[in-house]
C-alpha positions as CSV (number, residue, x, y, z in Angstrom):
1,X,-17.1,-21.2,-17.2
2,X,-12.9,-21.0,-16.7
3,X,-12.4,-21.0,-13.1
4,X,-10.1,-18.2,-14.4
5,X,-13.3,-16.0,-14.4
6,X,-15.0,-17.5,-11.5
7,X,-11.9,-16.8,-9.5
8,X,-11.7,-13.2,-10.7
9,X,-15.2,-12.6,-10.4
10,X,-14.7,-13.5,-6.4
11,X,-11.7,-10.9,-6.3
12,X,-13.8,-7.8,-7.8
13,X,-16.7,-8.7,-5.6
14,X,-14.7,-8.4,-2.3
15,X,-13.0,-5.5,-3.5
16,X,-15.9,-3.6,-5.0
17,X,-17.3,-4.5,-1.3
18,X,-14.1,-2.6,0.2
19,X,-13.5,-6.5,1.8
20,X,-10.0,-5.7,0.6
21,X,-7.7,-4.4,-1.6
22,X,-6.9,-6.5,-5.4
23,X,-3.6,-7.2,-4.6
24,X,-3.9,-9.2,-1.3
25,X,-7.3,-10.2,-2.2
26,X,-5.3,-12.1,-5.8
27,X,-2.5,-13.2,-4.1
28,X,-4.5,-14.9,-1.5
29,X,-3.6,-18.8,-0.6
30,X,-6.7,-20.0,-2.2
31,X,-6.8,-18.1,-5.6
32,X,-4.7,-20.4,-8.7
33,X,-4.2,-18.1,-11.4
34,X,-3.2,-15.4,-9.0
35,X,-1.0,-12.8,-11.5
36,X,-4.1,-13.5,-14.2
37,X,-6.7,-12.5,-11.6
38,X,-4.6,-9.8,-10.6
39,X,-4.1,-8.6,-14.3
40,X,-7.7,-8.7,-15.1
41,X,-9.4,-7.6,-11.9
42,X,-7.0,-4.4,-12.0
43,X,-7.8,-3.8,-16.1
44,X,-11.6,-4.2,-15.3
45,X,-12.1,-1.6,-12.4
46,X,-10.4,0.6,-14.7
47,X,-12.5,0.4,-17.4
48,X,-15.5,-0.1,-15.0
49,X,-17.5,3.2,-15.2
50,X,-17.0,2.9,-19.4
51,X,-18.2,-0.9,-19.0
52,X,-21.4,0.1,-16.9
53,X,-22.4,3.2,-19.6
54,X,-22.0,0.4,-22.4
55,X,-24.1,-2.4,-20.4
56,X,-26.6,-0.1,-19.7
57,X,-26.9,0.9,-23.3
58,X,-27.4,-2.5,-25.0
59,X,-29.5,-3.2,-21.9
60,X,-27.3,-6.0,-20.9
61,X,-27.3,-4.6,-17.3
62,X,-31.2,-5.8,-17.1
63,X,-31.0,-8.9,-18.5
64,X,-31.6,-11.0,-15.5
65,X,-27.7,-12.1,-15.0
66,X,-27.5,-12.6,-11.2
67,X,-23.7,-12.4,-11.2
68,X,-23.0,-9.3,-11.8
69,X,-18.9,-9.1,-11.4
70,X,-18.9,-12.1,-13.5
71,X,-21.2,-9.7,-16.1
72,X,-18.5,-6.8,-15.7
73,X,-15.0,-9.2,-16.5
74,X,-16.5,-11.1,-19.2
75,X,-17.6,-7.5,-20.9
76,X,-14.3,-6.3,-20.9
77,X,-12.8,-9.5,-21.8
78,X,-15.2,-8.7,-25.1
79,X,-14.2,-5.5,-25.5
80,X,-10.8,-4.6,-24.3
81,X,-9.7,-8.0,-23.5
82,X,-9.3,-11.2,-25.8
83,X,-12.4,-10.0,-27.7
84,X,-14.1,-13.9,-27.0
85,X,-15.0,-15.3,-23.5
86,X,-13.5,-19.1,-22.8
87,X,-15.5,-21.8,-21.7
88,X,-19.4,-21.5,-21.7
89,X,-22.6,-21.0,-19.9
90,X,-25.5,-18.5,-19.6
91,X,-23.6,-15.3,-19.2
92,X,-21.3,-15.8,-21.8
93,X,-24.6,-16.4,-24.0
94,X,-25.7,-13.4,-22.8
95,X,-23.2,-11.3,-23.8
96,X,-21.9,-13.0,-27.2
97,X,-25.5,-12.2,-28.1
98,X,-25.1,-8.3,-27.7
99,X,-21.3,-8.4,-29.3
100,X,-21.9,-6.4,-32.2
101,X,-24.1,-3.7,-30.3
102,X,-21.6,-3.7,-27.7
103,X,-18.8,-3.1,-30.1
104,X,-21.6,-0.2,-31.8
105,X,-21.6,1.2,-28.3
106,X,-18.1,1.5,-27.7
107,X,-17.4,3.7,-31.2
108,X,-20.2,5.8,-30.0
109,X,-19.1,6.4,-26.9
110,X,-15.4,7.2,-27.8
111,X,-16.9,10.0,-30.8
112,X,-19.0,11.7,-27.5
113,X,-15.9,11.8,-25.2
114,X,-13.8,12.8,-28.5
115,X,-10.9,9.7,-27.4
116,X,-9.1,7.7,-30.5
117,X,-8.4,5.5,-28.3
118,X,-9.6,2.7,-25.5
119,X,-7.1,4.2,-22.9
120,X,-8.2,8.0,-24.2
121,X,-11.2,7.2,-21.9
122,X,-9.6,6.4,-18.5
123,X,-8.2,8.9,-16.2
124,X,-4.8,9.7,-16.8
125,X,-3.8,8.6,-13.2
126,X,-5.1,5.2,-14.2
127,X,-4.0,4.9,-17.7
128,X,-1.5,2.1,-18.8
129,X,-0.9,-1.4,-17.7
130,X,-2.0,-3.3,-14.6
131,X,-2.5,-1.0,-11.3
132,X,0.0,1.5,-12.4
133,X,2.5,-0.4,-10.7
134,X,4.5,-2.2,-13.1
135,X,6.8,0.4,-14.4
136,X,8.4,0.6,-10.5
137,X,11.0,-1.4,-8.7
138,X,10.6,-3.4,-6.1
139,X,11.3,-3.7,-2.2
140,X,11.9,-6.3,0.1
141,X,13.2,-5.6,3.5
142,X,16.2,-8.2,5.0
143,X,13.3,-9.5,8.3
144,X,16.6,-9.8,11.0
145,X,14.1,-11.5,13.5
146,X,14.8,-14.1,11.6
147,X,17.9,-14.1,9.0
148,X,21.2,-11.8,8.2
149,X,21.5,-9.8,4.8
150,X,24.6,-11.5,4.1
151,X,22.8,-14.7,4.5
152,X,19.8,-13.3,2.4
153,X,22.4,-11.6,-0.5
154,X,23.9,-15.6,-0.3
155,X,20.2,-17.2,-0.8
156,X,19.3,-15.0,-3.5
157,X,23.1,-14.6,-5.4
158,X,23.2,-19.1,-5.2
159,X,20.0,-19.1,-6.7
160,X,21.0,-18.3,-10.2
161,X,18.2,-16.3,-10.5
162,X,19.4,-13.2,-9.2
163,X,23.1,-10.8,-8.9
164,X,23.6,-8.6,-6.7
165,X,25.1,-5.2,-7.8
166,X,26.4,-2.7,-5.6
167,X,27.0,0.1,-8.7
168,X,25.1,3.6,-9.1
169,X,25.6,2.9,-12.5
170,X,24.0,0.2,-12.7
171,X,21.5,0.9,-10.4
172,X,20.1,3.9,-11.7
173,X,20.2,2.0,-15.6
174,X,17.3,0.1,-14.5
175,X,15.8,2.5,-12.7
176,X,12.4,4.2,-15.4
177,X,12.5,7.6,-16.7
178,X,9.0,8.9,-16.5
179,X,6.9,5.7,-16.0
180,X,4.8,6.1,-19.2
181,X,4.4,2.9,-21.3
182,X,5.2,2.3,-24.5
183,X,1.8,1.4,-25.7
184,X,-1.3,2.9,-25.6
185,X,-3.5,0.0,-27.2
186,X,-4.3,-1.9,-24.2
187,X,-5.8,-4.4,-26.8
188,X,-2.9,-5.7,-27.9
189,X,-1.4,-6.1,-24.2
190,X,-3.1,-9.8,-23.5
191,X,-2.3,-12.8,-25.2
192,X,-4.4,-16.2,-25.1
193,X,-2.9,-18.7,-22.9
194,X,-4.5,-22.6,-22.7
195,X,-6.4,-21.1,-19.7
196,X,-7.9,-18.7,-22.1
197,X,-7.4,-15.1,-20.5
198,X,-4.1,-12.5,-20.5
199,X,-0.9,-14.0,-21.0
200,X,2.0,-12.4,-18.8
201,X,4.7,-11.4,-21.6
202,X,3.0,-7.8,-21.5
203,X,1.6,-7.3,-18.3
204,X,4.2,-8.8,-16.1
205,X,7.3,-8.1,-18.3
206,X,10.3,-9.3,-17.3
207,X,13.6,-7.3,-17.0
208,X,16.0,-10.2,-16.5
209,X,19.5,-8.9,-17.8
210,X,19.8,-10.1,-21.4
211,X,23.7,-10.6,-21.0
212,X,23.3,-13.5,-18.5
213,X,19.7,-13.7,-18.0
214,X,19.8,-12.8,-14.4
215,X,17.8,-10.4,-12.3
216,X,20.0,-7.3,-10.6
217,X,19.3,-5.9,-7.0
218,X,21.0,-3.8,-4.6
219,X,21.1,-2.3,-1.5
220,X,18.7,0.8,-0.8
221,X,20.8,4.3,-0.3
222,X,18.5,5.3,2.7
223,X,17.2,2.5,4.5
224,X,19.4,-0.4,6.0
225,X,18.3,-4.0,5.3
226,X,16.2,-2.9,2.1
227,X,16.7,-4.4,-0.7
228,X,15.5,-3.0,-4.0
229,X,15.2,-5.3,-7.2
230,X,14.4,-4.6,-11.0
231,X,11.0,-3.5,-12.4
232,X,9.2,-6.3,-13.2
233,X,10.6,-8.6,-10.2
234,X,7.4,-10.7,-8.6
235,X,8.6,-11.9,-5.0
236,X,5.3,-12.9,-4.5
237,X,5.7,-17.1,-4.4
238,X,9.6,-16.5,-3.7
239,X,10.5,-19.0,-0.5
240,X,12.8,-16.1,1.2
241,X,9.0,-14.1,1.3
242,X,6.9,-17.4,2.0
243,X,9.3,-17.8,5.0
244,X,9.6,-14.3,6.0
245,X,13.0,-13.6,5.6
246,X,11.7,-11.5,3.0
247,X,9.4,-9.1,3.8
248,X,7.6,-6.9,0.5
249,X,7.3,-3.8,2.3
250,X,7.5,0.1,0.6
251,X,10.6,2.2,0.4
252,X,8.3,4.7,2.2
253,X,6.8,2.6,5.2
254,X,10.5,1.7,6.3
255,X,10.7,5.8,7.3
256,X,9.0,5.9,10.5
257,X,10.8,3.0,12.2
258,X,14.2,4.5,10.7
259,X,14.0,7.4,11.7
260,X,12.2,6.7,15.2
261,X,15.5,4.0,15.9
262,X,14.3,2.2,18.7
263,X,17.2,1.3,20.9
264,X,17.3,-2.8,22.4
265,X,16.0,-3.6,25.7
266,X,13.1,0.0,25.1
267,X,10.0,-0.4,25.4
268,X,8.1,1.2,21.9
269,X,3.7,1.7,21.3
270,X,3.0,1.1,17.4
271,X,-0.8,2.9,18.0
272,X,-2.4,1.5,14.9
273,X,-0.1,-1.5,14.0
274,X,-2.3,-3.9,11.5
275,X,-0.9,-5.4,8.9
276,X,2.5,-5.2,11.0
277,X,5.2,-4.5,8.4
278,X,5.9,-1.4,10.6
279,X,5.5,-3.0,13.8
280,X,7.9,-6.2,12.9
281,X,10.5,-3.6,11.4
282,X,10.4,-1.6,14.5
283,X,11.4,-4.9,16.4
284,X,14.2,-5.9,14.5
285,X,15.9,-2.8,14.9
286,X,15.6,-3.5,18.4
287,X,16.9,-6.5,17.9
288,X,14.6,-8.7,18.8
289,X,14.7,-7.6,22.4
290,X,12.8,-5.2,24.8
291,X,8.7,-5.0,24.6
292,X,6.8,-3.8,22.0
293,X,2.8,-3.2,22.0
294,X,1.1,-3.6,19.1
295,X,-2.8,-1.9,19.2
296,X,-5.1,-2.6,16.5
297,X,-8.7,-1.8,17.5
298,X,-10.2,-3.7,14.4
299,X,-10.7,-7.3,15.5
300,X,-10.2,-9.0,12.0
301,X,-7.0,-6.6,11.3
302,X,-5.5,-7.6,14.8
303,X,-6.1,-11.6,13.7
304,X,-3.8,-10.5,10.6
305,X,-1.8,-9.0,12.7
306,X,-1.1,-11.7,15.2
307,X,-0.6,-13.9,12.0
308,X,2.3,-11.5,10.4
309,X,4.2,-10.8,13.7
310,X,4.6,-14.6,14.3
311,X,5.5,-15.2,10.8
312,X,7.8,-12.5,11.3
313,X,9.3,-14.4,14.2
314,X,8.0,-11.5,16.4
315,X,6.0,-13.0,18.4
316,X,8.9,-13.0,21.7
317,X,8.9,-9.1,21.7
318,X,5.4,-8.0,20.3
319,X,2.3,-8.2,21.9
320,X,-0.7,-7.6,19.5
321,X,-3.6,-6.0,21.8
322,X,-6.9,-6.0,20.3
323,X,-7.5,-2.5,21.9
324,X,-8.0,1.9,21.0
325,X,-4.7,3.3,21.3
326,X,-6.6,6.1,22.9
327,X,-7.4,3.9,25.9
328,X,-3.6,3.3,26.8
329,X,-2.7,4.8,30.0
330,X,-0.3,7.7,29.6
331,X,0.5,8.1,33.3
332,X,4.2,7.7,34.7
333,X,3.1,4.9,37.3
334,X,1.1,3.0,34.3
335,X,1.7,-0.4,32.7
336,X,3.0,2.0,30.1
337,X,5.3,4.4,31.9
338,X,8.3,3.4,31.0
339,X,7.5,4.2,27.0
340,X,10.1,5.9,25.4
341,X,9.0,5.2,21.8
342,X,5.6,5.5,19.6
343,X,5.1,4.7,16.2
344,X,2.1,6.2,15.2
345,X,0.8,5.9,12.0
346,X,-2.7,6.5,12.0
347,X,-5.5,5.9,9.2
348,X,-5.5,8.6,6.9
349,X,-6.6,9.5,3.3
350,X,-4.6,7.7,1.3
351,X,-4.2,10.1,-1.1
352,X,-0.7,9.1,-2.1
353,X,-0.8,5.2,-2.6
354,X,0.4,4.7,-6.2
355,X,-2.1,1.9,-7.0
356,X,-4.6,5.1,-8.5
357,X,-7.2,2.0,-8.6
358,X,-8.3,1.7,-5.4
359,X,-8.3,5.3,-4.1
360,X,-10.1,5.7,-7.3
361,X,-12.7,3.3,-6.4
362,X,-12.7,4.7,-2.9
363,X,-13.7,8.5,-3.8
364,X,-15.4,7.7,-7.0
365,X,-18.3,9.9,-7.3
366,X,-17.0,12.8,-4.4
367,X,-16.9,16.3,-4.6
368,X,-14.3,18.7,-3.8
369,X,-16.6,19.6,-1.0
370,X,-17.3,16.2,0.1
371,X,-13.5,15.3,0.2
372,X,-12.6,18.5,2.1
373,X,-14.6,17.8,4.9
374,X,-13.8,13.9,5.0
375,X,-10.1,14.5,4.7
376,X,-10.3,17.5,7.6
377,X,-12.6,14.8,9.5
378,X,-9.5,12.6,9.8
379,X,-7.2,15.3,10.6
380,X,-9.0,16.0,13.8
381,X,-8.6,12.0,14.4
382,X,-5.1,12.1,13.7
383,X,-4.4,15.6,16.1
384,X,-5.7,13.9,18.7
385,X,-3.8,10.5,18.2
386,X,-0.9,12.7,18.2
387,X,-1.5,14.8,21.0
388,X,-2.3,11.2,22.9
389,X,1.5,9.9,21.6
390,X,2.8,12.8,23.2
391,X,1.4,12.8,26.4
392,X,3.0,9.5,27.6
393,X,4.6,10.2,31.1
394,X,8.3,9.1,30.1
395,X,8.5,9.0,25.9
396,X,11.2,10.2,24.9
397,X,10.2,10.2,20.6
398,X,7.6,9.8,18.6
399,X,6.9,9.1,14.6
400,X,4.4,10.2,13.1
401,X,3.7,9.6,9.4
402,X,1.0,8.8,6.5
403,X,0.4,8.0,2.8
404,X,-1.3,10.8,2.5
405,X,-0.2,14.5,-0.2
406,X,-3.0,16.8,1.8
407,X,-1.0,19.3,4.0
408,X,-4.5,19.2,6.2
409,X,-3.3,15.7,7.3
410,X,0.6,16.2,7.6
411,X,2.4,19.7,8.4
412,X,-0.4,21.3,9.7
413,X,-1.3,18.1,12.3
414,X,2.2,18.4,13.1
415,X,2.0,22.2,13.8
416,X,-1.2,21.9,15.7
417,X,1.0,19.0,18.0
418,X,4.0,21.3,18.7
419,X,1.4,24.3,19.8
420,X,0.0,22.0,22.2
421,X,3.1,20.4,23.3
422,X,6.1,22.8,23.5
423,X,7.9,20.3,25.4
424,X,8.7,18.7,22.0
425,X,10.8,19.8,19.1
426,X,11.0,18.6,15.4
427,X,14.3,16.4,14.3
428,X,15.3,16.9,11.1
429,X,14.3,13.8,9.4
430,X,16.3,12.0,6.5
431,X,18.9,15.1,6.0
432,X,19.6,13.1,2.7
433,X,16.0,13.0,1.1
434,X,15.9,16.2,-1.4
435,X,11.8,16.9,-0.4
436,X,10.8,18.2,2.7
437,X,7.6,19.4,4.4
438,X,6.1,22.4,3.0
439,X,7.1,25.5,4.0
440,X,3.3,26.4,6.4
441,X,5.6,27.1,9.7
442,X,9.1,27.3,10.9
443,X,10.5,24.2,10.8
444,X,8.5,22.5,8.2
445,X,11.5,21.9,6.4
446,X,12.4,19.0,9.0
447,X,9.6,16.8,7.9
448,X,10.1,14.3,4.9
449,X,7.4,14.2,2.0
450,X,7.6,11.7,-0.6
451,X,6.3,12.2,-4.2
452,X,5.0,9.3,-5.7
453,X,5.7,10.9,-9.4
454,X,9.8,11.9,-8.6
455,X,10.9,9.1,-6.5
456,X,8.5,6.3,-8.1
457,X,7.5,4.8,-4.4
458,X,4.3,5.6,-2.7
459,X,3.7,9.0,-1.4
460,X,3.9,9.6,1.9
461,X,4.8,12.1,4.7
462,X,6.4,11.5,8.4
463,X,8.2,13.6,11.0
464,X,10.2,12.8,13.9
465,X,9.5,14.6,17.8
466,X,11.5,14.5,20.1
467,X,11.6,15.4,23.9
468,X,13.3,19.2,24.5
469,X,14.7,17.3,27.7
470,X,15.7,13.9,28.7
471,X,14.1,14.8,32.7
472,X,11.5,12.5,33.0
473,X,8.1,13.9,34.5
474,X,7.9,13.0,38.1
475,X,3.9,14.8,38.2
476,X,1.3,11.5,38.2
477,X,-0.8,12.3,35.0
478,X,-3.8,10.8,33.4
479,X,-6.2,11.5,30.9
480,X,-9.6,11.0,30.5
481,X,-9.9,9.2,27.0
482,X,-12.9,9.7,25.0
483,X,-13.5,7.0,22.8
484,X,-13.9,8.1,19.0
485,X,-14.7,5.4,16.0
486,X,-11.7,5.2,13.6
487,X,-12.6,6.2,10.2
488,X,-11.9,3.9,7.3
489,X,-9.5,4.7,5.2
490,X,-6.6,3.5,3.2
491,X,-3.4,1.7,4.8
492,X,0.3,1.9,2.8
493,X,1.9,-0.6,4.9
494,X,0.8,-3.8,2.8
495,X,3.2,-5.2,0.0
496,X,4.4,-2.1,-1.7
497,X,1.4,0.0,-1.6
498,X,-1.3,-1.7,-3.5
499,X,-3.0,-2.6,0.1
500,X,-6.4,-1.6,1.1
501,X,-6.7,-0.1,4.9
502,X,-10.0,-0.6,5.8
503,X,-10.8,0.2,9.8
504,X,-7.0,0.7,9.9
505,X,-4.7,0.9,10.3
């Protein structure tokens, strides 16, 4: 069997086990044929709930095949895929046996749903190539813990590879329409290569310019130190990311550190910091210097985390704690009086990632019932993470901010934290972005939403507090913490939003 498959099969076990999301999970150190793992893990959890109606059909799901990942990527390299399986061995056997029933299944099951074509049968969220990803430019934030963006524009521009453009023009020429592909055969999308699964022409396309063969990017209108290149741009094995000068990071997941601007020498609380991309960006606006705690109450998460913030080069200025935000101390004479900054970003729904696929996987089966009262669940978390931000003795502001579109989790936590702390007001966040916070209370507008569909990045939601005055409060206070279980949800910070949070951040 291609070690192609095997390593695939590995990838949509761990994420079908919510072990991780398929992007980190493919692009992992130890997987070869990462951007073919990638392509086919992504194509076969889309097709997945089609695949399992088919199997059990033809009876293929009982046939005594152990491995049954392996089972699902090898059917839908018969059926929507190469239409052959490379290599050998029982399983492909198996399933070269039941071909033509499989084939007799699949007709039958497009005439019931009424669909002409393969794609007619996904969800529409879901529907074209890859994660749903492809058709969107890309990020990478200038890391200045460690390098300059004049040095970085000089890396990239000596290259050969790449140009840097600094025209709207240009810009918005590369920038897509309406994100819909070109071709709805999904057949036709993967070609045979000597490893014997999809070729990259289609699914990674490439969107060098044809006049001198060179990839474009610029700087970012909002954000400082982001740079944004062409669709199609994999940064991935780049050295300026293996070395962290680079960091692949979201338009959206820069907002809360921008807007929270975290002077030097200050002392800022990320409260649920895991991966870090937040955490290391908060830093470098502070230059490198003052303190910064990290919490991550997830003992594997704060590992990662330790990992990113000293490949950051944070590791001077930011002190991952393998503790509950909710246990910090908020009282003036406390280790953490003198906090005039928290980033909170707490684990929420992740109703707003773009990669459809895994919050697809993650509610697959729910009912509008069930998802009310998990995603009100999590609001109650969130209110009281927020009203815990707040009460620090001496903070002066505080972000708050998910990838979540359900008002339950954004405006109307934010209300319920300015009824219980009148001592704060709202900034107007991002005066430049055109969508704001709907309109539930006065002031709404002064909160930033993000639509995944109008500004192709991951959808999102974050608002700004700050302190009505700059007196400090001189009364001793301290809470009584009560210890709740975070919920598991999904995290925006990894990569540009194809990252699973799993006891979150």
């Amino acid at each position: 069997m291609s070690l192609l498959y095997k390593q695939a099969a590995g990838v949509l076990g761990k994420f079908l086990a919510r072990r991780g999301g398929i992007k980190s999970l493919a692009f992992h150190p130890s997987v070869r044929h990462k951007k073919k793992v990638y392509a086919l893990v992504c194509e076969t959890v889309k097709y997945r709930d089609v695949l399992l109606a088919l199997m059990k059909k033809t009876a293929l799901d009982s046939v005594g095949i152990k491995d049954s990942n392996m089972l699902l990527l090898l059917c839908y390299e018969v059926l929507f895929g190469l239409g052959k399986i490379q290599g050998g061995g029982k399983v492909k056997r198996e399933i070269m046996a039941v071909k033509p029933a499989l084939l007799a299944a699949l007709e039958d099951y497009k005439r019931s749903k009424g669909a002409k074509t393969n794609q007619e049968l996904l969800p529409e969220s879901v529907r074209g190539k890859s994660d749903g990803q492809n058709n969107r430019l890309r990020y990478a934030r200038v890391n200045r813990l460690r390098t300059s963006l004049r040095q970085v524009k000089k890396q990239l521009c000596a290259s050969g590879e790449f140009e840097f453009v600094d025209s709207a023009t240009q810009r918005h020429a590369t920038t897509p329409s309406d994100g819909k592909e070109e071709d709805d055969n999904n057949e036709e999308e993967r070609e045979e290569t000597a490893e014997g699964t999809q070729g990259e022409g289609k699914i990674q396309r490439s969107t060098a310019n044809e006049k001198n063969n060179k990839k474009r990017f610029w700087l970012d209108e909002h954000v400082a130190d982001l740079l944004v290149f062409e669709v199609g741009t994999d940064l991935h094995d780049h050295e300026l990311v293996k070395n962290a000068h680079l960091i692949l990071q979201d338009k959206a997941s820069c907002f809360p550190a921008l807007i929270l601007n975290p002077q030097p020498d200050s002392h800022l609380i990320d409260a649920c910091s895991a991966p870090g991309n937040k955490t290391t960006h908060a830093a470098a606006m502070m230059s490198g210097r003052g303190r910064v705690d990290a919490f991550e109450i997830n003992e594997k998460r704060c590992a990662l985390l330790k990992r990113r913030v000293e490949q950051a080069g944070g590791d001077k200025c930011i002190r991952a704690r393998h503790e509950s935000f909710l246990d910090a101390d908020v009282s003036a004479d406390g280790e953490f009086g003198d906090v005039r900054y928290v980033l909170l970003d707490p684990t929420c729904s992740g109703s707003g990632m773009v990669s459809r696929l895994e919050y697809m996987h993650k509610k697959r089966g729910e009912s509008d019932a069930q998802r009310q009262k998990r995603v009100q669940g999590l609001a109650e978390f969130q209110k009281q993470m927020l009203d815990h931000a707040l009460s620090f003795a001496n903070v002066q502001r505080v972000s708050y901010s998910t990838c979540s579109v359900h008002k339950e989790e954004n405006e109307l936590v934010v209300q319920h934290a300015l009824q219980q702390h009148p001592e704060f007001r709202l900034v107007h966040a991002l005066p430049t972005w055109p969508r704001r916070g709907l309109p539930l209370f006065p002031g709404a507008e002064k909160c930033v939403r993000v639509c995944p569909q109008e500004d192709k990045i991951n959808g999102f939601f974050v608002a700004l507090f700050e302190r009505r005055s700059t007196t400090s409060k001189s009364k001793k206070k301290k809470k009584k913490n009560k210890k709740r279980k975070q919920p598991e949800e999904t995290d925006g910070d990894d990569d540009q939003g194809g990252s699973n949070k799993r006891a979150r951040k």
